[in-house]
C-alpha positions in Angstrom: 161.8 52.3 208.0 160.5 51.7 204.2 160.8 53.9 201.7 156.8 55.8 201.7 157.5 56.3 205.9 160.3 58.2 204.9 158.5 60.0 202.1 155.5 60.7 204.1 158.2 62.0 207.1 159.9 64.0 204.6 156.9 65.6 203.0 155.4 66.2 206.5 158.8 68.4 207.5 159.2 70.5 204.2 157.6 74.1 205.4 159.6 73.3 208.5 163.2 72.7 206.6 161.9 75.2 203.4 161.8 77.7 206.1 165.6 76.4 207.1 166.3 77.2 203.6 165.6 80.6 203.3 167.5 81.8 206.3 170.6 80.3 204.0 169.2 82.2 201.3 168.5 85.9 203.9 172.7 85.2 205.0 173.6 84.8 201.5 172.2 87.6 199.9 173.0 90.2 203.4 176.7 88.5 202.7 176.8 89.4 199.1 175.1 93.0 199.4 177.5 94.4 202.2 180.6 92.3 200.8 179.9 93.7 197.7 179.9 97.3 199.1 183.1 96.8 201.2 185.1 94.8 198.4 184.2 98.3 196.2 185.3 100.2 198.9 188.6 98.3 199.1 189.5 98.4 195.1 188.9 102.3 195.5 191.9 102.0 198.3 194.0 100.0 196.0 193.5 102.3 192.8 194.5 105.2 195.1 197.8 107.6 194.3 198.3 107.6 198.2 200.6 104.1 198.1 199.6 104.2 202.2 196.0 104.0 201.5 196.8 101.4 198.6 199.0 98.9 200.6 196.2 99.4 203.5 193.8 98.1 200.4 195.9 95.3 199.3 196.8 93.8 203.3 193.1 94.3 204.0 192.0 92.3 200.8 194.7 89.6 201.6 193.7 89.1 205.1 189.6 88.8 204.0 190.5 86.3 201.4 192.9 83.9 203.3 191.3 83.7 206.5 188.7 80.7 206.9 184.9 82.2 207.1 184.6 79.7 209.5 187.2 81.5 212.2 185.9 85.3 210.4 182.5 83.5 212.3 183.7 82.4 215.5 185.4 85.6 216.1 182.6 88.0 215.7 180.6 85.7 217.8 182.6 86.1 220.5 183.8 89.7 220.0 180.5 91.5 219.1 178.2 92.3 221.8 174.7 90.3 222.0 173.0 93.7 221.2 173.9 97.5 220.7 172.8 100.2 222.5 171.6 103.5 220.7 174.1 106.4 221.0 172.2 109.2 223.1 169.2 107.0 223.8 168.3 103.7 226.2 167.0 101.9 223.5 168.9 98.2 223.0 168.5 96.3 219.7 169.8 93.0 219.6 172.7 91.6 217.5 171.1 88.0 216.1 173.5 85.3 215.3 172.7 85.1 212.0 173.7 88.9 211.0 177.0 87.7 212.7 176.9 84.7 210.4 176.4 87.3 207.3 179.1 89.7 208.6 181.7 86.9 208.4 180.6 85.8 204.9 180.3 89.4 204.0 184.6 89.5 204.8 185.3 86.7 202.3 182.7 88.1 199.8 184.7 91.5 199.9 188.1 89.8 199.6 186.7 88.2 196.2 185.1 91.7 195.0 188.2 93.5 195.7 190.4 91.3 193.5 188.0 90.2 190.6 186.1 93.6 190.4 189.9 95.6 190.1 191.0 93.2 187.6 187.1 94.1 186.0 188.2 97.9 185.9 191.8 97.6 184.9 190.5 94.7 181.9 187.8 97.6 181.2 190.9 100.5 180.6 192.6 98.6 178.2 188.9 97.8 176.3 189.4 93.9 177.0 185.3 94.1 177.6 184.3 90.6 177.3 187.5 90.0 179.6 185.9 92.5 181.9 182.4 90.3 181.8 183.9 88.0 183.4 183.0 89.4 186.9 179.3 88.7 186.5 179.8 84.8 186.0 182.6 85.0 188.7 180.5 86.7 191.2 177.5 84.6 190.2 179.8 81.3 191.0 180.9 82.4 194.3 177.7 83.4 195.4 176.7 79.1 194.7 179.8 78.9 197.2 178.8 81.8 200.0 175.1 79.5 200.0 177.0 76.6 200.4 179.3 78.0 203.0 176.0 79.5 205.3 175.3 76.2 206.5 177.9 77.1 208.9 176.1 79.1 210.8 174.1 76.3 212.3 177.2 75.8 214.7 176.4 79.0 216.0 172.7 78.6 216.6 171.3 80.0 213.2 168.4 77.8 212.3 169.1 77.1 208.7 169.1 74.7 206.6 171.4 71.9 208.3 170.6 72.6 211.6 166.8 71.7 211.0 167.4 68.3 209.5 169.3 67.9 212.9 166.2 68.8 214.3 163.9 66.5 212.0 166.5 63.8 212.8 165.9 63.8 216.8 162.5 64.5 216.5 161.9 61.4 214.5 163.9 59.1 217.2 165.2 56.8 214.6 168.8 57.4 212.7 167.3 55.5 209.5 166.0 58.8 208.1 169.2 60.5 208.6 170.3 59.5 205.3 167.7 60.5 203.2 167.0 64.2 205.3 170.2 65.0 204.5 170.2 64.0 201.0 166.6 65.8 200.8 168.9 69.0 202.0 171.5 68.7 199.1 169.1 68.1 196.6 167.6 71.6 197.9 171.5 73.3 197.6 172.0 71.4 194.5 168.9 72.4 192.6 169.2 76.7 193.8 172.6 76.4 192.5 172.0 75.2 189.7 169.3 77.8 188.5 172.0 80.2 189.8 174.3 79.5 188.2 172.0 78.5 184.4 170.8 82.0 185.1 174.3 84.0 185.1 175.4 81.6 182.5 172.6 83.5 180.4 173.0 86.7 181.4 176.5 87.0 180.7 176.1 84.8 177.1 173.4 87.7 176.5 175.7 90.8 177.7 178.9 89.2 175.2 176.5 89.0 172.1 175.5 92.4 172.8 178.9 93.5 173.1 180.4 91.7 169.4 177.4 93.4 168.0 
């Protein structure tokens, strides 16, 4: 296959792998906002007088940030229900894949929060404030990884990203293009990480001149 084919089969399957690409994006961002939520929730169990309630904090945070999201994945998959019936009603909504795929990000995501964001506060105390920064640009890297690491979900039927150049691969018939389709794909991860991460890498610059000032 010469080189225009493949461009001409590339640009012929970008709405189809663009649209891949957000569903990365949707698991990411649902991953960050409730890992987010529960790693706050955690750091107010560790900073607790109650040593119970603050060991409970710190096993909960070490179990989040040491287990693969890989096995957090396959797990829910198989323990949550395929949809949830309404208490005191009939009605059944259904439990997608992909909100599984964001609940097991969401567990590593709050393992990270819990440990960076109580260092944050603790740095914050003591008036280490730049020190305390440090959470933005932290959070904003790992976020590049959770994107990175939702391409996982295609083993579980999510179609994202990967699992549509898959798709473009078979539907083409020929393993020639398999190369380039999934170079085309980390050219797509390479280029939102790295506005991403330019864009924290500003923000937090901003926020430390601020602060000197």
């Amino acid at each position: 296959m010469e080189s225009i084919e493949i461009g001409k089969k590339l640009f012929e399957w970008t709405p189809f792998l663009a649209t891949g690409f957000l569903w990365n994006i949707l698991i990411s961002l649902l991953a960050l906002a409730i890992g987010t939520v529960g790693g706050g929730l955690l750091v107010l169990l560790r900073l607790s007088s109650h040593r119970k309630w603050a060991l409970a904090g710190s096993a909960l945070t070490e179990l989040m940030r040491n287990v693969p999201t890989f096995v957090f994945q396959f797990y829910l998959v198989f323990m949550l229900p395929e949809s949830l019936t309404l208490p005191f009603s009939s009605v059944s909504l259904p439990f997608p894949s992909w909100l599984k795929a964001a609940l097991a990000l969401a567990l590593a995501v709050a393992g990270f929060v819990s440990d960076n964001l109580l260092s944050t506060i603790l740095e914050w105390r003591r008036g280490r404030y730049q020190d305390a920064l440090l959470f933005i640009s932290n959070l904003g890297n790992f976020c590049v990884i959770i994107v990175m690491a939702s391409s996982a979900a295609s083993v579980i039927g999510v179609p994202e990203l990967l699992s549509r150049c898959n798709t473009v691969i078979n539907a083409t018939g020929t393993t020639q293009i398999m190369l380039w389709v999934y170079l085309y794909a980390m050219v797509w991860f390479f280029l939102f990480s790295y506005m991403v991460t330019a864009g924290i890498r500003k923000f937090s610059s901003g926020m430390q001149r601020r602060i000197r000032s």
